[in-house]
C-alpha positions as CSV (number, residue, x, y, z in Angstrom):
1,X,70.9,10.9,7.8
2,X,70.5,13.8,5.3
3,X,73.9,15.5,6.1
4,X,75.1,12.0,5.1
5,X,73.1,12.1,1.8
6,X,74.1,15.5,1.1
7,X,77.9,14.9,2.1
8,X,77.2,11.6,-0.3
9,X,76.3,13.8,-3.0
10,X,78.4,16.1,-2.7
11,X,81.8,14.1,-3.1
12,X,80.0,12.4,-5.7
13,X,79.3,15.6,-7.5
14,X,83.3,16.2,-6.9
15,X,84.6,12.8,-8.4
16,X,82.7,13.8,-11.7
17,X,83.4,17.6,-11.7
18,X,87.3,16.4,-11.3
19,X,87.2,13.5,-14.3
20,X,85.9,16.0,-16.1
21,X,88.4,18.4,-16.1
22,X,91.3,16.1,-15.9
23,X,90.5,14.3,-18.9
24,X,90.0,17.2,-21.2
25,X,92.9,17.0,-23.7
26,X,94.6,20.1,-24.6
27,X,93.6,19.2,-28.2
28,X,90.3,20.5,-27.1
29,X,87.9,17.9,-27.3
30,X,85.4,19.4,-25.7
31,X,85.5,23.1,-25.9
32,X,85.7,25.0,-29.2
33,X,88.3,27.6,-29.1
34,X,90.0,29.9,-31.9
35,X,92.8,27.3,-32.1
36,X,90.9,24.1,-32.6
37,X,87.9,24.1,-34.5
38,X,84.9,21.6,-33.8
39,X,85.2,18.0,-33.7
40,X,83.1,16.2,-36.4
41,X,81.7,13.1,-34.6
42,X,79.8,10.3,-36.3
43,X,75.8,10.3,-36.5
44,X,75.9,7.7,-34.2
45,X,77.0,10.2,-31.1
46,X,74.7,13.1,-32.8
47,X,71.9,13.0,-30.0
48,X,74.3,12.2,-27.3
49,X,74.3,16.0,-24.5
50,X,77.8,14.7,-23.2
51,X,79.4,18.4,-22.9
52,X,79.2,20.3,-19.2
53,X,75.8,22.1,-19.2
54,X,74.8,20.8,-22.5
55,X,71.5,20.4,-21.5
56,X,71.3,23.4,-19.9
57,X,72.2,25.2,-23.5
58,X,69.9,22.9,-25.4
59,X,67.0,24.0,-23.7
60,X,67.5,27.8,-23.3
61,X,68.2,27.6,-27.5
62,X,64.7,25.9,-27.6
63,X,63.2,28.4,-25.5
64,X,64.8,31.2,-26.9
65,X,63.7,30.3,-30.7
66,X,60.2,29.7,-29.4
67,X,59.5,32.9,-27.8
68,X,60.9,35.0,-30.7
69,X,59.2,33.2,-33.2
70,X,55.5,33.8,-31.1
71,X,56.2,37.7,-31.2
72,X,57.3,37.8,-34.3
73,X,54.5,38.4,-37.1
74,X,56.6,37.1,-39.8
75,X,57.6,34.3,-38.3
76,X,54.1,33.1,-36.7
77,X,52.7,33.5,-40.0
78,X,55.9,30.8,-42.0
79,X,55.5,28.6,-38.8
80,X,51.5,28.9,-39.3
81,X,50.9,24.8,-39.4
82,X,48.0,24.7,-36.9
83,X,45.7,21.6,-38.5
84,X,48.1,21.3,-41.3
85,X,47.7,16.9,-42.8
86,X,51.8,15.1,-42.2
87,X,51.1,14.4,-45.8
88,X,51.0,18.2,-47.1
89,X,53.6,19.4,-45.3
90,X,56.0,16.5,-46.5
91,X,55.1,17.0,-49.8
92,X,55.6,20.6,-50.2
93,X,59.0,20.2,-47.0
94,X,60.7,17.6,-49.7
95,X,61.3,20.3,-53.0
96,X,62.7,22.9,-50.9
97,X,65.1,20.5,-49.4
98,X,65.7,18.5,-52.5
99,X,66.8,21.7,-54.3
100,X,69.0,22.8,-51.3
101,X,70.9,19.5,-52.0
102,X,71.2,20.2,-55.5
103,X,72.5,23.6,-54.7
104,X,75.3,22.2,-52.5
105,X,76.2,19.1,-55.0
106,X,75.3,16.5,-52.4
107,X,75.4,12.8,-53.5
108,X,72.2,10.7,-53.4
109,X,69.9,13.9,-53.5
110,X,66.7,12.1,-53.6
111,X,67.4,9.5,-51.2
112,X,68.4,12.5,-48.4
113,X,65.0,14.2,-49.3
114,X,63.4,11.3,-48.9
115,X,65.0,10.3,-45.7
116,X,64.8,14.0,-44.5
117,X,60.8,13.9,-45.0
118,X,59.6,10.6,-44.7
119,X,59.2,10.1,-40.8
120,X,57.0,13.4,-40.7
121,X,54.1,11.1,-42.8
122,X,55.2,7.7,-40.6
123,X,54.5,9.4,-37.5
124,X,52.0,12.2,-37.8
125,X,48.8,13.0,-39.5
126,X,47.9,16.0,-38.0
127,X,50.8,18.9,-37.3
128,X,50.4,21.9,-34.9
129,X,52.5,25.1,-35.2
130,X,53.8,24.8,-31.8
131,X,55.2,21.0,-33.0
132,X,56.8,22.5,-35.8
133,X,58.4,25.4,-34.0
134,X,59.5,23.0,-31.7
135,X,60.9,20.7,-34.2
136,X,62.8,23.2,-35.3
137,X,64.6,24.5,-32.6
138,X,65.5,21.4,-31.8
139,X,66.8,19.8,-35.1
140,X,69.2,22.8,-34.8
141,X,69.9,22.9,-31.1
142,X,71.2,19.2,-31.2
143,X,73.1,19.4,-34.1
144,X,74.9,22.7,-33.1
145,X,75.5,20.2,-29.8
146,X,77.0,17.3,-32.0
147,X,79.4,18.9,-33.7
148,X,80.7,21.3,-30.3
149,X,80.0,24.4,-31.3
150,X,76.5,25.0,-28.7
151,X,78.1,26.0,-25.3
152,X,76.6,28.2,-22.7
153,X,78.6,31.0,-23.8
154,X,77.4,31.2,-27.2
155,X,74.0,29.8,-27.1
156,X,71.8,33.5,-26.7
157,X,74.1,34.4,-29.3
158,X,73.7,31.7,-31.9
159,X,69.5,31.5,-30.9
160,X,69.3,34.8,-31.9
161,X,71.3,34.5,-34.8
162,X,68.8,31.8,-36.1
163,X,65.9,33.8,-35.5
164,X,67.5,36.6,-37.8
165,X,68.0,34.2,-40.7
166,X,64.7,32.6,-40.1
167,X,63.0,36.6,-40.4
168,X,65.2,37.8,-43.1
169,X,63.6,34.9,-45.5
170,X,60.3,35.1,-43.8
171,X,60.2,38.7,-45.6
172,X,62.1,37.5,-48.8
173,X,59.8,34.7,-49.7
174,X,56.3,34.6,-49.2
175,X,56.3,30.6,-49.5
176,X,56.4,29.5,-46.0
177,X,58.5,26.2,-46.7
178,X,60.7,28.6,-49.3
179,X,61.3,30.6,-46.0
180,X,61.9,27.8,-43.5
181,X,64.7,26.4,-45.8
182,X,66.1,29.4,-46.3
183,X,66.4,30.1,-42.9
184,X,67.4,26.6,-41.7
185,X,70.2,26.5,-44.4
186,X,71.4,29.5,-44.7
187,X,71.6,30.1,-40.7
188,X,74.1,26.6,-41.1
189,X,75.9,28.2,-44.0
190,X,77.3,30.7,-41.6
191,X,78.6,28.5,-39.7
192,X,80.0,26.4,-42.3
193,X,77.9,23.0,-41.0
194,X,76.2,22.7,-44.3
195,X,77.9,21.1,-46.7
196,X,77.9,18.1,-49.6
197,X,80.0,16.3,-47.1
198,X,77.8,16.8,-44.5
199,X,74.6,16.6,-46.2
200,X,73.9,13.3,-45.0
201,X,74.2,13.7,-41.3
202,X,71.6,17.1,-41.6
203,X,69.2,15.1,-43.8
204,X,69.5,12.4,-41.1
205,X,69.4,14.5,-38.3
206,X,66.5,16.3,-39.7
207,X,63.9,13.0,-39.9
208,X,65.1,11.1,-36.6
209,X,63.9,14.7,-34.8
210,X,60.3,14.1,-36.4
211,X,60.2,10.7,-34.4
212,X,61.6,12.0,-31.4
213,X,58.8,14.7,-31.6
214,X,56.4,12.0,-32.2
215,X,57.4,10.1,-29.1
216,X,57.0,13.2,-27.2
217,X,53.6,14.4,-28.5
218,X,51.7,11.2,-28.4
């Protein structure tokens, strides 16, 4: 009975494995090459892992941004939010963002802070540093997954490129929210995913990871 499972399995695990890679266009739907740059899908498929060993990439970014921000000094002491009231890190999260949007020319500036801050007060009270880290790994991880451009090829890579910005404005600014935005932003400047067109979907992408954090937590 279990060499019939695992011979079950098995072809099973061979049906998907071939509709996989017989229905990859050559426009490159799925992979992001030199030639075709990353599809932009709507916010409705942002959360959605659908690319081989998505998950697998996801989770080795989280773990990868977690452990280098617990040995770094300057980063422990930006993502230092142990006790810290929902309502006090909104507050001083939603000028840092709002000037961001002002920066890039995004429409409906207010309305994306707002929407970018306002879940951290409906679902919290109390924040812990290790929720925040988390947070925002995450945010990142997911959205680098949405638009195609997380693989596992590239994910050590583009982790440790996010830790870099986040320590290069750890040590510019001694504001910790100052610093988080600059890191967040600037580490999605690089890779041109930060933009007034865009704005919307970062802002949005930003809050609905606060209530998936709070389902998580509590």
């Amino acid at each position: 009975m279990l060499q019939i499972k695992k011979a079950l399995l098995i072809a099973i695990f061979a049906l998907i494995f071939s509709a996989l890679t017989t229905s990859t266009p050559a426009s490159c739907d799925v992979q992001v090459s030199r030639s075709c740059p990353p599809r932009r899908p709507s916010f409705n498929g942002i959360y959605r892992l659908s690319i081989p060993n998505s998950l697998d990439s996801f989770n080795t970014f989280v773990i990868i941004f977690k452990e280098a921000v617990y040995s770094s000094q300057d980063l422990t002491r930006i993502f230092d939010f142990d006790n810290t009231p929902a309502t006090e890190f909104a507050e001083y999260k939603y000028e840092p963002i709002l000037d961001a949007l002002q920066k890039l020319g995004a429409e409906d500036q207010i309305y994306l802070a707002t929407k970018a801050v306002q879940p951290i007060t409906e679902n919290f009270n109390i924040l812990s540093s290790d929720l925040v880290i988390q947070t925002y790994a995450r945010i990142i991880a997911k959205y680098l997954l949405s638009q195609y451009i997380l693989t596992p090829y590239n994910t050590i890579r583009l982790a440790l490129a996010y830790v870099r910005e986040m320590e290069r404005a750890a040590r510019c600014y001694q504001s910790q929210y100052e610093a988080m935005k600059e890191g967040f932003v600037n580490f999605l400047v690089t890779l041109d995913l930060f933009t007034a067109e865009n704005a919307l979907m970062v802002c949005l992408a930003y809050g609905n990871e606060w209530k998936l954090a709070a389902q998580e937590y509590y």
